[in-house]
PAZAPA-4460 file (N, C-alpha, C; in steps of 0.05 Angstrom, whole numbers, plus 32768, in hexadecimal, padded with zeros to 4 digits):
% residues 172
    n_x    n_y    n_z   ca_x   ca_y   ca_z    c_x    c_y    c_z   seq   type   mol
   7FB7   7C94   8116   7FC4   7CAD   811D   7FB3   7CC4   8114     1      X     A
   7FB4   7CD9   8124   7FA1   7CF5   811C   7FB6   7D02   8117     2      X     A
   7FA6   7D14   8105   7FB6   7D2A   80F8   7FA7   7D42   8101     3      X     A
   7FB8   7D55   8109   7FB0   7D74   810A   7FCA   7D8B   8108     4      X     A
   7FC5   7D9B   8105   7FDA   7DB6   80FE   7FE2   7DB7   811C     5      X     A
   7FFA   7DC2   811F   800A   7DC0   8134   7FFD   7DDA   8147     6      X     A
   7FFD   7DE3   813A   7FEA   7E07   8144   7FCD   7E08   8153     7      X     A
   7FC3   7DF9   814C   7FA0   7DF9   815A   7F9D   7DF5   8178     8      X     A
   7FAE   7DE4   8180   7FA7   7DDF   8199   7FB7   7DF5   81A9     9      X     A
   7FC1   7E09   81A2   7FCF   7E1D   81AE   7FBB   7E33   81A4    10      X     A
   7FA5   7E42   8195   7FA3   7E4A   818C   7FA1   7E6A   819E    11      X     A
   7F9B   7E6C   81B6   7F97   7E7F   81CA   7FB0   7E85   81D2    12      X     A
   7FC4   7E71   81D5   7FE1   7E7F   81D5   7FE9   7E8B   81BB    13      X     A
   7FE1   7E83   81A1   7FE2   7E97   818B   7FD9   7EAF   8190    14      X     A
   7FC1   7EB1   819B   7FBC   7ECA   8194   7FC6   7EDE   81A8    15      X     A
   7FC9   7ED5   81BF   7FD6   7EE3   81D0   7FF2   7EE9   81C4    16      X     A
   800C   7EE7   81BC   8015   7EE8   81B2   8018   7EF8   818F    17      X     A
   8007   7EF9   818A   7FF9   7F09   8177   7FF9   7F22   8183    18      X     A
   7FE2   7F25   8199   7FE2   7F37   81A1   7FF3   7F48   81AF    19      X     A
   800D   7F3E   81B5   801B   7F4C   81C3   8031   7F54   81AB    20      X     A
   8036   7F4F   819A   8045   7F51   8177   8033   7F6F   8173    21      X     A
   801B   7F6B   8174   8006   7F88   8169   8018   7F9C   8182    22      X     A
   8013   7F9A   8199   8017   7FAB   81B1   802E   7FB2   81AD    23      X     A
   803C   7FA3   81A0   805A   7FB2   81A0   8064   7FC1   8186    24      X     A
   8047   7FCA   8174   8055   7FD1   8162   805A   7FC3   814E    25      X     A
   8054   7FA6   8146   8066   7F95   813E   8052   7F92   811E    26      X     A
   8049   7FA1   810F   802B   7F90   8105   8035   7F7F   80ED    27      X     A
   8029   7F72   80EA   8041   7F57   80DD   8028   7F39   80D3    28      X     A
   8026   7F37   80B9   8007   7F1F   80C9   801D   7F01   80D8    29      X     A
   8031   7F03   80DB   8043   7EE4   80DE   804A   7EEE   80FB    30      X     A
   804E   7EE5   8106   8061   7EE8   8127   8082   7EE6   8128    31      X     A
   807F   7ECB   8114   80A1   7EC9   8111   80B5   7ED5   80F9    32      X     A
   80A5   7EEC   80FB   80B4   7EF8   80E5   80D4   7F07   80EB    33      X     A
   80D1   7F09   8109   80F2   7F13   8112   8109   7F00   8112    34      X     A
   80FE   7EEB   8102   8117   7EE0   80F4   8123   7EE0   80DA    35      X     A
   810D   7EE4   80CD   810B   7EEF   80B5   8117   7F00   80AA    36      X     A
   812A   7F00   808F   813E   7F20   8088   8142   7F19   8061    37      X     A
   812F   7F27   805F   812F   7F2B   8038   814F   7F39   803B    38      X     A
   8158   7F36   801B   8170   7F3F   801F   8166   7F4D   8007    39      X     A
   818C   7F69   8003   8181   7F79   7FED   817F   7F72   7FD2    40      X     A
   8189   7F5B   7FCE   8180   7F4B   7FB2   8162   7F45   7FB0    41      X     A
   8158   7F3D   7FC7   8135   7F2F   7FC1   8126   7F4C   7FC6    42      X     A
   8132   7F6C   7FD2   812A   7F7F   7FCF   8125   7F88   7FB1    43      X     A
   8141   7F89   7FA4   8141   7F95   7F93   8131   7F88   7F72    44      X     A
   812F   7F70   7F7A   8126   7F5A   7F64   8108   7F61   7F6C    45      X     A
   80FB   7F64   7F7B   80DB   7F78   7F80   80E0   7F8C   7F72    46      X     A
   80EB   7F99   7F7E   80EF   7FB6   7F6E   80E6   7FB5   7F4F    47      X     A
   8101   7FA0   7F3C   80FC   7FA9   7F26   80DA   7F8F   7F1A    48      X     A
   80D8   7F7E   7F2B   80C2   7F6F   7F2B   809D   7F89   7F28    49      X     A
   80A6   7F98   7F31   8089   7FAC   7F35   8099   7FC6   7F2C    50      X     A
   80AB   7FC8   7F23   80B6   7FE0   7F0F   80B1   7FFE   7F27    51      X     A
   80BB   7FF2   7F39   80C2   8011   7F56   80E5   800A   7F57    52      X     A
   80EF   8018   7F3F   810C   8019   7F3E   811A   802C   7F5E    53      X     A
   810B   803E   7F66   810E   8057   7F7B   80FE   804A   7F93    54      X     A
   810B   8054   7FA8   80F8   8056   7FBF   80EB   8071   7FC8    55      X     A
   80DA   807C   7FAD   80C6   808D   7FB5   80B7   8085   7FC1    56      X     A
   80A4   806C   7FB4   808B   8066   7FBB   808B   804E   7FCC    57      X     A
   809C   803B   7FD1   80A1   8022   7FE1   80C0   8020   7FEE    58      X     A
   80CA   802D   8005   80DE   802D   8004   80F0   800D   800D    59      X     A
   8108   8008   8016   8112   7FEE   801A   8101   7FD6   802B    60      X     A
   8100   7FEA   8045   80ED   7FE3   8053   80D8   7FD3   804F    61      X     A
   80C1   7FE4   8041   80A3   7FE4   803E   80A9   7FCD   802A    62      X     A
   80BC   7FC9   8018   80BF   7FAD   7FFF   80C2   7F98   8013    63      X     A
   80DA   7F9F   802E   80E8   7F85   803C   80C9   7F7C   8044    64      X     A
   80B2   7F8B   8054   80A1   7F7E   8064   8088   7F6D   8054    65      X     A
   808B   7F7B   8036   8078   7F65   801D   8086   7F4A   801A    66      X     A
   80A7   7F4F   8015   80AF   7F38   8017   80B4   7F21   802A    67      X     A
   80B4   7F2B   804A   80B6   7F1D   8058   8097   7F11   805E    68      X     A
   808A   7F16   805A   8067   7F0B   8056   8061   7EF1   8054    69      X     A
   8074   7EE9   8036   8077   7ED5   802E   808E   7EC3   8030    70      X     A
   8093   7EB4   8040   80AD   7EA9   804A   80A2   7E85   8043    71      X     A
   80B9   7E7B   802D   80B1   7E5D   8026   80CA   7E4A   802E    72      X     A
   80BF   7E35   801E   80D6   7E1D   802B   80E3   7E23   801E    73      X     A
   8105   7E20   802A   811D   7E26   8014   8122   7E14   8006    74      X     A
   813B   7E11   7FF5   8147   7DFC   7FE8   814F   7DE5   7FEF    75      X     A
   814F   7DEB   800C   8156   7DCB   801E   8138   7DC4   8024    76      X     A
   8128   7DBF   8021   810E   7DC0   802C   8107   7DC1   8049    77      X     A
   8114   7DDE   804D   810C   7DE7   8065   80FB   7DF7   806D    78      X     A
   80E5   7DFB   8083   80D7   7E0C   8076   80D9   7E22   8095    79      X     A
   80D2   7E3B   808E   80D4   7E4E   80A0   80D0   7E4E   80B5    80      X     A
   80C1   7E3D   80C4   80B9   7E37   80DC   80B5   7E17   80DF    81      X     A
   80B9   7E12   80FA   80B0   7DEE   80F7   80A3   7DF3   811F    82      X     A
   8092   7DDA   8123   808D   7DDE   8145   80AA   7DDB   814E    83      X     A
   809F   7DE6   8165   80B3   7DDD   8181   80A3   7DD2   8198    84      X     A
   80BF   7DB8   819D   80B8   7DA0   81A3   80B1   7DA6   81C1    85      X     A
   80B8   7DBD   81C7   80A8   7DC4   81E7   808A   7DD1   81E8    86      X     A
   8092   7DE1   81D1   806E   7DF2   81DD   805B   7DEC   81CE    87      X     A
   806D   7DDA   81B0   804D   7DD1   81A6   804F   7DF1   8191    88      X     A
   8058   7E04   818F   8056   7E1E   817F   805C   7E1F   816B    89      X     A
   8060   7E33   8157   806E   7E29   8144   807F   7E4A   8145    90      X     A
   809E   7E3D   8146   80B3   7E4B   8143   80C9   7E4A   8132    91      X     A
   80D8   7E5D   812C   80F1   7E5F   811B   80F7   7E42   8110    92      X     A
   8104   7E43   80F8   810D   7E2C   80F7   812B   7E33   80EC    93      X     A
   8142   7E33   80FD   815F   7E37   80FF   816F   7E2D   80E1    94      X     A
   8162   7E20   80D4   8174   7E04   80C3   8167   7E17   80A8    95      X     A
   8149   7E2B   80A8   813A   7E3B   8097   8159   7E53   808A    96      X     A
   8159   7E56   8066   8169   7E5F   8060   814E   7E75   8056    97      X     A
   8154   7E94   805A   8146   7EA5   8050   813B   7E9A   8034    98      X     A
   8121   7E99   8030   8112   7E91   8013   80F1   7E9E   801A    99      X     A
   80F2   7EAA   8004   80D5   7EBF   8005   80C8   7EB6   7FE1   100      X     A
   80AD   7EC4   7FE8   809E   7EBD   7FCC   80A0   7ED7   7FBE   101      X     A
   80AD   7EDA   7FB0   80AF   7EFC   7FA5   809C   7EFF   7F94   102      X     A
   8092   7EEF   7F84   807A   7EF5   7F76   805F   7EF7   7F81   103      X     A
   805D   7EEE   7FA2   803C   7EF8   7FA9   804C   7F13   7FB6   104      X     A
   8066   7F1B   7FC2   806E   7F37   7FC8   8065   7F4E   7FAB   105      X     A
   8066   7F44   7F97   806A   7F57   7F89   804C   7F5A   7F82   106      X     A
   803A   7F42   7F81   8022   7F4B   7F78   800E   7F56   7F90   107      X     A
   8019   7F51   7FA2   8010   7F66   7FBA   8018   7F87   7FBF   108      X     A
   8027   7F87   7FB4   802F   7FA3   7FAF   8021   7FB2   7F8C   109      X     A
   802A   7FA7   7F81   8013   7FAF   7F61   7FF1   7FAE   7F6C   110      X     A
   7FEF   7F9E   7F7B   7FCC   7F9C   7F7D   7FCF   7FBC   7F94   111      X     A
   7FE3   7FBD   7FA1   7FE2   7FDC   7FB2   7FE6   7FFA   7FA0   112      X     A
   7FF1   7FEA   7F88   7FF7   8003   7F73   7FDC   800C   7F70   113      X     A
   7FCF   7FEC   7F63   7FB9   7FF0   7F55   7F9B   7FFE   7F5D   114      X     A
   7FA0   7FFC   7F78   7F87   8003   7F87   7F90   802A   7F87   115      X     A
   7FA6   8034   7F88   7FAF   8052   7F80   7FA8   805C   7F67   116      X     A
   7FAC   804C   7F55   7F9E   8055   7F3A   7F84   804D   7F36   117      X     A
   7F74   8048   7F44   7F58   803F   7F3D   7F4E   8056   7F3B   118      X     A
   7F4D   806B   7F42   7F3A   807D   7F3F   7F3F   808D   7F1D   119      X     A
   7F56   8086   7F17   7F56   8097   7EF9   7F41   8087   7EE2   120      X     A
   7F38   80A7   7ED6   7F27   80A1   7EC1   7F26   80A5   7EA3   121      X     A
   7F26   80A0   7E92   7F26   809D   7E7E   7F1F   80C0   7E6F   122      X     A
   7F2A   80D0   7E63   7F1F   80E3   7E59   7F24   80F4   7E38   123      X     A
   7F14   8102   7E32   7F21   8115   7E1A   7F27   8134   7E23   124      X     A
   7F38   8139   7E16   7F39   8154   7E20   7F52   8161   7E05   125      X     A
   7F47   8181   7DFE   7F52   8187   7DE7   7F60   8177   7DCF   126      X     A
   7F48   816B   7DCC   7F55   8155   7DAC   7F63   813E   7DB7   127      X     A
   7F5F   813B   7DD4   7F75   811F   7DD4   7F65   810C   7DE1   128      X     A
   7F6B   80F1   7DE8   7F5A   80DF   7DF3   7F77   80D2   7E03   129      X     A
   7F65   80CE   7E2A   7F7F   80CE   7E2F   7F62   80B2   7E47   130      X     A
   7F7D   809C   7E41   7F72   8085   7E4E   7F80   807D   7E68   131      X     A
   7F7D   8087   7E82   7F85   808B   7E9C   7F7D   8073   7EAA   132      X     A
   7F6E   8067   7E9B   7F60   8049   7EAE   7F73   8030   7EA2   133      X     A
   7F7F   8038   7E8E   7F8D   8025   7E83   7FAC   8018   7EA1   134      X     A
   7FB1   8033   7EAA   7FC4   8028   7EBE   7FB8   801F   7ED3   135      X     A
   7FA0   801F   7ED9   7F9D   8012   7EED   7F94   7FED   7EE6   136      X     A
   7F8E   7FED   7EC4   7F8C   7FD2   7EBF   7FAA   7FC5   7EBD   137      X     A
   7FB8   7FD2   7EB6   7FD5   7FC1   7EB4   7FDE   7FB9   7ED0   138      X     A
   7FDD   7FD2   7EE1   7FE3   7FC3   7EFB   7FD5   7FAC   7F08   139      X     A
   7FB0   7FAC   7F00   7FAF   7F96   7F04   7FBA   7F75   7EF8   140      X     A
   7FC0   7F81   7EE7   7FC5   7F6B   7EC7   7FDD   7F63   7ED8   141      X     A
   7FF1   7F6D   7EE3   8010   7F62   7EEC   8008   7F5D   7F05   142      X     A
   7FF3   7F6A   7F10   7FEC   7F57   7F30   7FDD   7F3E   7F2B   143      X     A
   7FD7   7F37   7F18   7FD3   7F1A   7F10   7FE1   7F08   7F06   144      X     A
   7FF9   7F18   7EF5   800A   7F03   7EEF   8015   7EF9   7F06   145      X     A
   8022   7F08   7F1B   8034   7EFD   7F29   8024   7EF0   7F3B   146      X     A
   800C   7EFE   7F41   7FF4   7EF3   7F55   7FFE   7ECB   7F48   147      X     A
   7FF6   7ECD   7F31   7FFB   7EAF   7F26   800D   7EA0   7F2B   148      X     A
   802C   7EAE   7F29   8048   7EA2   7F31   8054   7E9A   7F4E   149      X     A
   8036   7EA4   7F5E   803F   7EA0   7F78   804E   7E7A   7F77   150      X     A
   8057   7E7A   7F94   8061   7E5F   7F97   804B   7E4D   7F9D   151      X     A
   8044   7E33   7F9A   8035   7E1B   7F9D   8036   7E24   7FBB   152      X     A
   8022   7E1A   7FCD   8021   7E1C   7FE9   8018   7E01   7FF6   153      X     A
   8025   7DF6   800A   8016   7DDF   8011   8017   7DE1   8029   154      X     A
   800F   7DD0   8039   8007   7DCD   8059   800F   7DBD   8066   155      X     A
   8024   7DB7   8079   8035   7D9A   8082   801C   7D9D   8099   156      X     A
   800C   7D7F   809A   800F   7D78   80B6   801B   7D6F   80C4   157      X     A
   801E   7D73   80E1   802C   7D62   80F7   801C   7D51   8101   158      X     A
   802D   7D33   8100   8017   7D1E   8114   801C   7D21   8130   159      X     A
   7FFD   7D1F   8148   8006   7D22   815C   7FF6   7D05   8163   160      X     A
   8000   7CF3   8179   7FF6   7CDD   8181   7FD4   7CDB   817E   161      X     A
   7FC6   7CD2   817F   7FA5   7CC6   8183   7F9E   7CC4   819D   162      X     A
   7F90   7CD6   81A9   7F85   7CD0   81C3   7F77   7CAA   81C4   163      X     A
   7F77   7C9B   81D6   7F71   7C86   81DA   7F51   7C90   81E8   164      X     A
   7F40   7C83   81D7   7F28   7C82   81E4   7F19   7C6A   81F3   165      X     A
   7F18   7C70   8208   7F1C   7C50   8218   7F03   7C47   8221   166      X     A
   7EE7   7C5B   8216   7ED4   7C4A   821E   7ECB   7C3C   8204   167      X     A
   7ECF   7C43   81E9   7ED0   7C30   81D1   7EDE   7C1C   81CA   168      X     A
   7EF1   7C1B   81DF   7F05   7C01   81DB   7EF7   7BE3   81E0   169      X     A
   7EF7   7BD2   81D3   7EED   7BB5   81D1   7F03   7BA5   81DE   170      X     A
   7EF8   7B94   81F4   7F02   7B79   81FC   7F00   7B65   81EA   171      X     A
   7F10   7B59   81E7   7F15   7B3E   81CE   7F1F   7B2F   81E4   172      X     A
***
């Protein structure tokens, strides 16, 4: 039996499809994300995860689309998407209970902090010593922790039959 990802042999209908997600506005790196819906608990648990208590700087939104990024298998081991048995694609999976990785959401957003504070520098000024680079190391420091806590990731293949090669076949 051969093994390959369910996705490859479609890969030009991916992208077409891709491309028509961009055309509409849609920018997203997943396709099937319009099934997808963080709720305000896995909003608000970012929030205090990267310490943006306000939506000054990230509002509900802009958290929902870090969290929906990351969409995993739930508690039933289901996972967000599975093929469909007609096109060979890979679509929704109905039986999928909303489950996201909130710790690569949050260290994707601290590594966005972090790249805003990069430019501060270190200085003295009237008797004081004032260390401005320090926030931009902590934000990295917490975009690594969680960077670390992300979820395990694995790769299901799907088996698809073995083409029969019929001029290697042996008469016995």
């Amino acid at each position: 039996m051969r093994w390959e990802i369910a996705a490859q042999p479609v890969q030009e209908q991916s992208r077409k499809i891709f491309a028509a997600a961009i055309s509409l506005s849609v920018i997203c790196p997943q396709v099937w994300r319009c099934k997808l819906a963080a709720n305000a608990q896995q909003i608000s648990q970012v929030r205090r995860m990267v310490a943006e208590l306000t939506a000054a700087t990230y509002s509900d939104t802009d958290i929902k689309v870090y969290i929906e990024t990351y969409p995993i298998m739930d508690e039933n081991g289901e996972e967000p998407r599975e093929p469909d048995d007609d096109t060979g694609l890979m679509a929704a999976n109905t039986d999928w209970t909303a489950t996201y990785d909130l710790a690569a959401a949050a260290s994707d957003i601290l590594s966005e902090k972090a790249a805003a504070l990069m430019a501060r520098n270190d200085f003295s000024a009237d008797g004081g010593s004032y260390t401005l680079s320090q926030q931009y190391e902590q934000a990295m420091k917490m975009a690594r922790y969680y960077q670390s806590r992300r979820t395990a990731k694995s790769l299901r293949l799907w088996p698809t039959p073995r083409p029969i090669d019929r001029d290697s076949e042996v008469e016995v």
